[in-house]
N, C-alpha and C positions, 0 to 999 in steps of 0.2 A: 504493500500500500504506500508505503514511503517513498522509492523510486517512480510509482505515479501520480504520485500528489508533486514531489520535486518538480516532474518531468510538465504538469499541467500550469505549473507557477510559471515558469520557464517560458513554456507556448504563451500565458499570460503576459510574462514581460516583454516579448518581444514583439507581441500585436502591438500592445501600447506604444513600444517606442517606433515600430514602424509607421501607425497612426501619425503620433506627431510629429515624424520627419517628412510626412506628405502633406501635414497641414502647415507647416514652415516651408516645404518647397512652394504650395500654394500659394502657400502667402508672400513668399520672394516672387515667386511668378507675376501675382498681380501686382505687386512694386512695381518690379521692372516695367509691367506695360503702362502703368499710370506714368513713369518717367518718360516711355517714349510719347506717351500721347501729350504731355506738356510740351515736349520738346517740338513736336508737331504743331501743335498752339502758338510756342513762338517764333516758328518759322512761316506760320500763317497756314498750314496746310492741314490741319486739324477740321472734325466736322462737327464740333461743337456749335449749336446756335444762340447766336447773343441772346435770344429770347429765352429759351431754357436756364440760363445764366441769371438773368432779371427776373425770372419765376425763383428761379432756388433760393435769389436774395431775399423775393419778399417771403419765403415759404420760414428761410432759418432766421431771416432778423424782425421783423415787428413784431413778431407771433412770441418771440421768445423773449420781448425785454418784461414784461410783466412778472413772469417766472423767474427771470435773473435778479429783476429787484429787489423781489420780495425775501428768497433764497438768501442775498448778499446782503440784505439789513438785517437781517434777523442773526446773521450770525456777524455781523459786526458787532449788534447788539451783546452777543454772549461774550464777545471778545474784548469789549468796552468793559464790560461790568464784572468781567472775571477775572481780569485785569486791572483795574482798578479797583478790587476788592484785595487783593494780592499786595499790589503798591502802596493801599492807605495803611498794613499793617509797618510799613518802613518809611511814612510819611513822605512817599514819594508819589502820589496820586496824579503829581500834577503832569508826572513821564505817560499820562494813557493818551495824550496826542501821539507821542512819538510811537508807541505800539500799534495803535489803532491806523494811525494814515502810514506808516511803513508795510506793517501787515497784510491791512488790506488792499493796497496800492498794488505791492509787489509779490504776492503769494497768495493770497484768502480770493479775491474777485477774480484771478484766473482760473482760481482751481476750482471752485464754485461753479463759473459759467463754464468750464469745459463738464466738469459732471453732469450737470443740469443737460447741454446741449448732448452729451450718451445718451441719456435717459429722452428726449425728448423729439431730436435730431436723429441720430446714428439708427434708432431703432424703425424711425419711421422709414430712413431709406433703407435698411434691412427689411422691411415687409414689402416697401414697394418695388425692389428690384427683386423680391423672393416670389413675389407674385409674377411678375413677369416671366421669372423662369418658369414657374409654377403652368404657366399658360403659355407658354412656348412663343412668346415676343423678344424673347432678347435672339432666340434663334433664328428666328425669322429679318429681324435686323441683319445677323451676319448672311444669310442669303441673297439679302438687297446690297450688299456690300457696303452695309453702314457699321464702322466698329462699334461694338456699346462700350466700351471703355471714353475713347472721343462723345459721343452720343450722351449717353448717363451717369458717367462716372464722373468726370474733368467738370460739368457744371455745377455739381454738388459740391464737391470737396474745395471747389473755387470760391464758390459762394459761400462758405462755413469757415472757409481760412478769411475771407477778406470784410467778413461780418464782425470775426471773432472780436480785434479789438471793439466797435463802437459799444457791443456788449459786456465786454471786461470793464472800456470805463463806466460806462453807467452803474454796475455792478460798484465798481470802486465807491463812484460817487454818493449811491444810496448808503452804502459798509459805513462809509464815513460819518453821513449825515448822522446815522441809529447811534455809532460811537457820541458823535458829541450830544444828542439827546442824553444820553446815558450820564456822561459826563459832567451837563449842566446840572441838568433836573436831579442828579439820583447823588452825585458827589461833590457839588456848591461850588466845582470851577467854572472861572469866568467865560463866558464867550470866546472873547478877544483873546484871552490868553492861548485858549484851546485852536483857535484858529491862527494866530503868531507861533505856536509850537510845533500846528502840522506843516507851515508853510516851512518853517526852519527843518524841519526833522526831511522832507521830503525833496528831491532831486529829480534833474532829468534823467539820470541813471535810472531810478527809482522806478517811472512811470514807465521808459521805454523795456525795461526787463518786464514787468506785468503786462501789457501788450503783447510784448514778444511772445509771454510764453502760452498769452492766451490765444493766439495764432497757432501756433504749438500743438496744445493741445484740444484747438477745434481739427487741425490737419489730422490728429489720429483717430481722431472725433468720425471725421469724413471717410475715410480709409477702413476703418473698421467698420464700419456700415456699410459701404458698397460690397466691399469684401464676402464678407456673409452672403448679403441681398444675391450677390452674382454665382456665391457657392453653395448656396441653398439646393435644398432637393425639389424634386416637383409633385408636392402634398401639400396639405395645410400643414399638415405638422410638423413638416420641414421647414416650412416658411414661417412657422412660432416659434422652433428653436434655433433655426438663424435670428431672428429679432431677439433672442434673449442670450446669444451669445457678442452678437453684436454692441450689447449694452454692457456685459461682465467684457468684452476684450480691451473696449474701448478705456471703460473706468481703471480695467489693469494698463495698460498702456496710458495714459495719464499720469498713473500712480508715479509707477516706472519715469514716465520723463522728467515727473516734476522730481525727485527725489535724484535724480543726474545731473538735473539743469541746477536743481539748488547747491548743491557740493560744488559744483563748477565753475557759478558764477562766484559761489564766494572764495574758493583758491586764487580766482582770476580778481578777486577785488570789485566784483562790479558790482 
């Protein structure tokens, strides 16, 4: 019994790893052709449609800032007052500007609106290109000799990278706002002060790294949805567990970037 229980564990690990070396070759695969269809794009020869493009913009940004603000005040809000419950025990309360606007600026409002946008974004084009496959349109596409990568992928992932910052700042802005509510009302610092401490405490370094990285991490945002959506099976079921893998890859790869980007930028000083 012991030689075929070994022998079954074995066949068990080696599905597995076989599994994941094809869902990483997969997934290098779809890199490489999203790189060559940008590359197509700026050579002009790409057959994306500016229309598709201005749909995806209005699809991932008006729709999404209600959600971003609400999400990014509320945990300013915790960030504000858990912070400054902290600081007033070493009579330094008056440091929850420089916490709160560095925080939220540079780490909290990116990593907020890229989650938000998994969950919100990524999963919707995981259903909708899952469905397409599911219905035999994106095959049909490659019959007509339309790539769907140019076609459905490049308007998405374009429109969710070039939305992300006006989203992170907003995000920022409300983070901020909830901090100095907190601030005023709940721990008796001044206005003026709290608005002279975030303006001191904060840089153009500052701004353009939370930008950056919420560009960042809408790119894997977009990536990780198409991805799915295009490697989906052709069932409903398939096309529910591509949307729900699309949402855990995307949130892991987020994790992951933020957590390289932040070690990196600060060895690098930025």
């Amino acid at each position: 019994m012991m030689p075929g229980a070994a022998h079954a564990g074995l066949h068990a690990t080696g599905e597995r790893v076989l599994r994941s070396g094809r869902r990483m070759a997969g997934t290098l695969h779809f890199l490489g052709s999203v790189l060559q269809a940008l590359g197509r794009l700026l050579r002009g020869r790409a057959q994306m449609r500016r229309a598709d493009l201005l749909l995806q913009l209005d699809q991932t940004g008006p729709r999404s800032v209600p959600i971003v603000a609400l999400v990014c005040g509320l945990v300013g809000l915790i960030l504000a007052y858990m912070g400054a419950a902290q600081l007033q025990r070493f009579g330094a309360q008056s440091f929850i500007a420089d916490l709160v606007s560095v925080g939220v600026v540079r780490e909290i409002a990116a990593l907020m609106t890229g989650v938000i946008l998994s969950g919100r974004v990524g999963a919707a084009f995981a259903a909708q290109l899952g469905a397409m496959q599911a219905n035999d349109e994106i095959d049909a596409l490659r019959v007509m000799g339309i790539d769907p990568i140019d076609h459905l992928v490049l308007p998405r992932v374009l429109a969710l990278t070039l939305i992300a910052p006006l989203l992170t700042a907003i995000g920022a802005v409300v983070g901020m706002a909830a901090g100095w509510l907190i601030a005023v009302s709940v721990f008796g610092i001044l206005s003026a002060d709290f608005l002279a401490r975030s303006a001191q405490a904060l840089s153009l370094g500052h701004l353009l790294v939370g930008l950056g990285k919420g560009s960042v991490y809408a790119l894997l945002v977009g990536l990780a949805g198409c991805h799915q959506g295009l490697a989906s099976g052709r069932s409903a079921q398939a096309v529910g567990q591509a949307t729900t893998l699309a949402v855990v890859r995307g949130i892991v790869w987020i994790v992951a970037a933020a957590s390289v980007l932040t070690v990196l930028l600060q060895r690098l000083s930025w």
